[in-house]
MARSE-244220 format. One record per residue: residue in one letter; x, y, z of N, C-alpha, C, O in turn. Coordinates in steps of 0.001 Angstrom, whole numbers, plus 500000, padded with zeros to 6 digits. Layout:
<nukes>
aXYZXYZXYZXYZ;...
</nukes>
This chain:
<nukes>
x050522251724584921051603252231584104051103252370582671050178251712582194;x051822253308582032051519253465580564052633253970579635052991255148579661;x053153253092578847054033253318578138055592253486578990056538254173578605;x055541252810579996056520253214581525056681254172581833057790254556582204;x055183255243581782054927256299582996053804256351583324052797256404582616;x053954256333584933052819256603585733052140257256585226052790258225584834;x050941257356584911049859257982585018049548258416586411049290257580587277;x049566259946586702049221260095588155049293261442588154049992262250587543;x047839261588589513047346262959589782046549263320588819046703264499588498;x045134262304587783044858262667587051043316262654587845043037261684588550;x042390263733587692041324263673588009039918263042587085040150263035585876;x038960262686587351038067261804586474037778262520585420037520263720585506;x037786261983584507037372262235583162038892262959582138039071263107580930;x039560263196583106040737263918582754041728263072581843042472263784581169;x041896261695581679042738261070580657041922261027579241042666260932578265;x040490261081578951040135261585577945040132263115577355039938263502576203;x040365263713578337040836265240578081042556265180577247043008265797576282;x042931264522577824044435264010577524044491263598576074045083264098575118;x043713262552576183044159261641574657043144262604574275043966263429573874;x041983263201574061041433263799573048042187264480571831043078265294572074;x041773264097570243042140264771569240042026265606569214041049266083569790;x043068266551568427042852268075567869041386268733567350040797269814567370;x041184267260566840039791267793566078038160267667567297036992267901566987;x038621267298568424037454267239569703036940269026570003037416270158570089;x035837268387570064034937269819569758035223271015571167035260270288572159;x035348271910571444035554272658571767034987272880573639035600272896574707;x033916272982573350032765272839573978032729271936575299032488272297576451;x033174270092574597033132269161575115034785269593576154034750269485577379;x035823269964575572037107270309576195037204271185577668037921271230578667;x035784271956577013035732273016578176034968272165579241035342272120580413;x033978271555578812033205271479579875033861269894581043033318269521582082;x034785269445580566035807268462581583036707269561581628037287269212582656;x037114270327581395038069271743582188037405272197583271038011272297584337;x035894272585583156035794273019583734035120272101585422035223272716586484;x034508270705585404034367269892586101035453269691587078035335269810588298;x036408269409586498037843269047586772038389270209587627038932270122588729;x038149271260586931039018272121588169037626272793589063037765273681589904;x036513272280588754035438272465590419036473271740591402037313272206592172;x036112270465591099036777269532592113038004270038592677038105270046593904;x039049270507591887040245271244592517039992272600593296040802272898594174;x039486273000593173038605274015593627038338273860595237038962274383596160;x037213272975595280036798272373596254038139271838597118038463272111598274;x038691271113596287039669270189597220039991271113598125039928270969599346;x040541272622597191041903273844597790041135274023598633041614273853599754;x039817274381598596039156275217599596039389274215600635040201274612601470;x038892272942600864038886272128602083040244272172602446040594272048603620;x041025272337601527042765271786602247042886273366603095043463273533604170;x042430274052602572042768275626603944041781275651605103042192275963606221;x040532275347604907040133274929605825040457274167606970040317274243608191;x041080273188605892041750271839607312043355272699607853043664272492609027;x044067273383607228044658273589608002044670274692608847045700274957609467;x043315275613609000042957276762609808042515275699611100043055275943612178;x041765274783611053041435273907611935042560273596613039042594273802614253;x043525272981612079044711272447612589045628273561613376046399273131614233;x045576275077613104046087276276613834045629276251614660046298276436615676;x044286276022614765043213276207615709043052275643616807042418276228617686;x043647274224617049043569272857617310042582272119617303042364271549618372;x041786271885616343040843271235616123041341270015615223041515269739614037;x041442269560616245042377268072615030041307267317614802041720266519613960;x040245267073615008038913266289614837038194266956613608037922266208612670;x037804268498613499037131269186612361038448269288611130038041269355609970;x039843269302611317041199269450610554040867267875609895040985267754608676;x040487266781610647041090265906610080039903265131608888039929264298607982;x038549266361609849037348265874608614037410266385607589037181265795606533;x037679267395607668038118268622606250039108267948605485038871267428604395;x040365267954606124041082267267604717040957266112604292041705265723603396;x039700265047604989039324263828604147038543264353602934038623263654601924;x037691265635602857036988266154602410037886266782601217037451267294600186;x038728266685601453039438267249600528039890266275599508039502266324598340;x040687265420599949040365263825599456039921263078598659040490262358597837;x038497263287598967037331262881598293037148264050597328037003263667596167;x037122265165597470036676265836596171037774265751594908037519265892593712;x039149265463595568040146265433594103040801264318594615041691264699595375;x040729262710594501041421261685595017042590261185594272043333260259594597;x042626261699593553043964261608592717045407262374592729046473262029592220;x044955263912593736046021264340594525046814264135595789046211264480596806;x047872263714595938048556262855597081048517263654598348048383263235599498;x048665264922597906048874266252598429048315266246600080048800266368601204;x046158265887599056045430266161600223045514264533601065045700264436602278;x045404263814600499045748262409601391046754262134602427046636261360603376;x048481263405601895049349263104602588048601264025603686048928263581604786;x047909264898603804047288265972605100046672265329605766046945265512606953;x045535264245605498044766263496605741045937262659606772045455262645607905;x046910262164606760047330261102607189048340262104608084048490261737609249;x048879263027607780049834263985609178049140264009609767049217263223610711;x047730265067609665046882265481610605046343264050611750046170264031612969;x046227263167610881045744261582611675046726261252612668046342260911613787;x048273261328612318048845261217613316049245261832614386049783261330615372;x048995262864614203048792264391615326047903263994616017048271264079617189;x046505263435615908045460262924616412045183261417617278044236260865617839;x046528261162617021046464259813617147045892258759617057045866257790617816;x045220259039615694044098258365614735044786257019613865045089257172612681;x044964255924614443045147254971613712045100254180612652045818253649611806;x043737254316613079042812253750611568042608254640610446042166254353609333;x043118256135611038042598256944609551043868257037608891043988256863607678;x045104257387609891046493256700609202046732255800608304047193255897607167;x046342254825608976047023253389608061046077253841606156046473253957604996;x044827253942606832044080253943605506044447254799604466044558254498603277;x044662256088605089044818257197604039046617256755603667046866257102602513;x047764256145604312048865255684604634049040254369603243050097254301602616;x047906253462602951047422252563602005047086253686601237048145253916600653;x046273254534600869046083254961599786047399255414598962047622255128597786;x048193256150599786049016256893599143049944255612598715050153255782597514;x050435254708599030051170253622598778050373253288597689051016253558596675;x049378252871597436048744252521595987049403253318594970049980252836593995;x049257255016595330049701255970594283051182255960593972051871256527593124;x051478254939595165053270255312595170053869256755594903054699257160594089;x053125257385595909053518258553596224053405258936598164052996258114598985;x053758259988598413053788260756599900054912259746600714054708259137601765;x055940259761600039057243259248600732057648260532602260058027260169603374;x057471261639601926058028262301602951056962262490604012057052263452604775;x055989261656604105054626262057605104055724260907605777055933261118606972;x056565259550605110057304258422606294058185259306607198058762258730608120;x058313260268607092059808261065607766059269262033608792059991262819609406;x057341261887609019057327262954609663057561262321611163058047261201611318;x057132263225612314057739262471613697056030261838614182055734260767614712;x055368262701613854054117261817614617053748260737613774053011259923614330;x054124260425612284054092259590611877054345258249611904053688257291611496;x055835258366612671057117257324613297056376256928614448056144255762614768;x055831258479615365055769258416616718054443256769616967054343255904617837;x053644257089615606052299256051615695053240254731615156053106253635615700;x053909254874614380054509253573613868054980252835614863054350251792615034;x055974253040615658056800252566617033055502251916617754055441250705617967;x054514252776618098053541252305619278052581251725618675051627251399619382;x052522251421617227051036250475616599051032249483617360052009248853616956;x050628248957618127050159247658619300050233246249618391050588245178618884;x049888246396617150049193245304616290050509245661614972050245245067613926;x051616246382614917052488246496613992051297247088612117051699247078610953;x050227247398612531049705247522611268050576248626610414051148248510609330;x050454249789611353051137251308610920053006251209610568053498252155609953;x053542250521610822054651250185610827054525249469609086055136249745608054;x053688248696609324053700247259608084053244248558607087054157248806606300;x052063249457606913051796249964605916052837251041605482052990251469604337;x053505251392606570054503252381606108055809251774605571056218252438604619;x056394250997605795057039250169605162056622249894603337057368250021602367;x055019249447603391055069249126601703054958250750600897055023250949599684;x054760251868602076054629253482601255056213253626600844056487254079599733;x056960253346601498058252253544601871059221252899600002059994253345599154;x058469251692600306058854250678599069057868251612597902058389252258596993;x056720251554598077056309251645596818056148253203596256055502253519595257;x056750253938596968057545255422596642059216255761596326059752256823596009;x059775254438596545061435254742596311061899254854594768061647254210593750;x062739256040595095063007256524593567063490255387593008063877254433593683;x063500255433591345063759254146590561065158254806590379065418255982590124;x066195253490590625067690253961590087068208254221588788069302254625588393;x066921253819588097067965253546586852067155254390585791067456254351584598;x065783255396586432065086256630585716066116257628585043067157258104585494;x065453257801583744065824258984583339065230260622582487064432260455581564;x065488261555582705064668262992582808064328262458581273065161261742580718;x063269262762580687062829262854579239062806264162579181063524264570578267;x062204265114579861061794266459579389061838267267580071061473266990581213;x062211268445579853062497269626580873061594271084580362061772271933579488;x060720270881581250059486272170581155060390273694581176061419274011581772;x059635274323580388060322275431580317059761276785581179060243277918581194;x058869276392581712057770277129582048057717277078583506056911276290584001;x058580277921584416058611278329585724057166277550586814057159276730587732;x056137278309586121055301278745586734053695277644587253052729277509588004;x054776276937585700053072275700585154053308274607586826054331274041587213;x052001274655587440052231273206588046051219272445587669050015272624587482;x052339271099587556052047269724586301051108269126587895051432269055589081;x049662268738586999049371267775587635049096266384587541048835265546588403;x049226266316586163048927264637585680049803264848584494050128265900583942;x050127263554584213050881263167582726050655261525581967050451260432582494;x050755261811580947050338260379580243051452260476578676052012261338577999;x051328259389578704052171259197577090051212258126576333050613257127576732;x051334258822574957050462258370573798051665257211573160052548257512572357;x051410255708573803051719254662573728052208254478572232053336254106571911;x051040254843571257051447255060569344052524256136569361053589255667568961;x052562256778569526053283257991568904054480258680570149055375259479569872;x054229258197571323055472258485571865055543259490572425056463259849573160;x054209260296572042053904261709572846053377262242574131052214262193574532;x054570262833574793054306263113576342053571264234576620053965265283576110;x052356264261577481051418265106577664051913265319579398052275264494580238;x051730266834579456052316267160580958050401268150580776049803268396579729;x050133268346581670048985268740582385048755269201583510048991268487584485;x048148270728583716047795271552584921046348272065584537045890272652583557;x045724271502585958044173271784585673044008273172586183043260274056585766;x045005273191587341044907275152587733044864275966586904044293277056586870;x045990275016585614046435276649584659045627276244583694045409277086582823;x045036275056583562044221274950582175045158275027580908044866275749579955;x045972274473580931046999274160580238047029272628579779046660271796580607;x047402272244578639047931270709578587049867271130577506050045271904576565;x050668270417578076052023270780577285052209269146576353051987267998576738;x052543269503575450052697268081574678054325268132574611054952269175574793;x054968266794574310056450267303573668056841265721573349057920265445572824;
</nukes>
């Protein structure tokens, strides 16, 4: 937490992109812009991949691809929550629970709990593991009751992928590495 907001969906090197001053050289800005959205890059490409796989029925090459995806941007829930459908389509246990733990760390991919092959592995975990980890995703994704909106983007189009607040000054940074954008307010 920071300043009581998540920090999240930020890719490496990307919270110094964030806090960087006005006066940070130009150069240095571009070249974590441009790192940052390889990796997104990569991720997208693997996440269509994995799901041409998954048309395909290749739930074994689907489910290597979107780990692959994963790993190239691990800070998006997106490809983890794919990682963990596709696992349960597969009836992949162990890659469930794990990728199932990750996203619970992020306290995010609440609606991967609602899918049916998701449940379908939960009910039949032999050992209650998949049940137990979905339970703490469940908890550690439930909306907070007592949140409230700070800011309302004006901008249709921007998708936010990380955000941070400047703890001194109170200033909320919204961030899209697609659009190469940072919004302050």
């Amino acid at each position: 937490m920071s300043g009581g907001l998540l920090l999240m969906l930020c890719a490496p090197g990307f919270t110094a992109l964030l806090t960087a001053t006005r006066a940070a050289r130009p150069a240095t800005d571009a070249a974590v812009r441009a790192s940052t959205a390889d990796s997104a890059a990569a991720a997208r490409a693997h996440y269509r991949s994995a799901l041409r796989y998954h048309a395909q029925g290749r739930l074994d090459s689907a489910v290597a691809t979107a780990q692959l995806a994963a790993q190239a941007f691990p800070t998006q829930s997106a490809y983890l929550a794919l990682v963990a459908l596709l696992a349960a389509r597969r009836s992949d246990g162990v890659t469930l629970v794990g990728a199932l733990e990750r996203l619970a760390r992020m306290e995010a991919g609440r609606d991967v709990a609602v899918d049916s092959a998701v449940l379908r592995m939960a009910r039949g975990s032999a050992n209650g593991a998949t049940a137990r980890v979905l339970a703490r995703l469940l908890d550690a994704s439930a909306p907070l009751p007592r949140s409230t909106v700070l800011a309302t983007l004006q901008d249709s189009v921007l998708f936010p992928e990380g955000m941070d607040i400047d703890e001194h000054t109170g200033t909320l940074y919204v961030a899209s590495v697609r659009d190469g954008v940072i919004v302050e307010r």
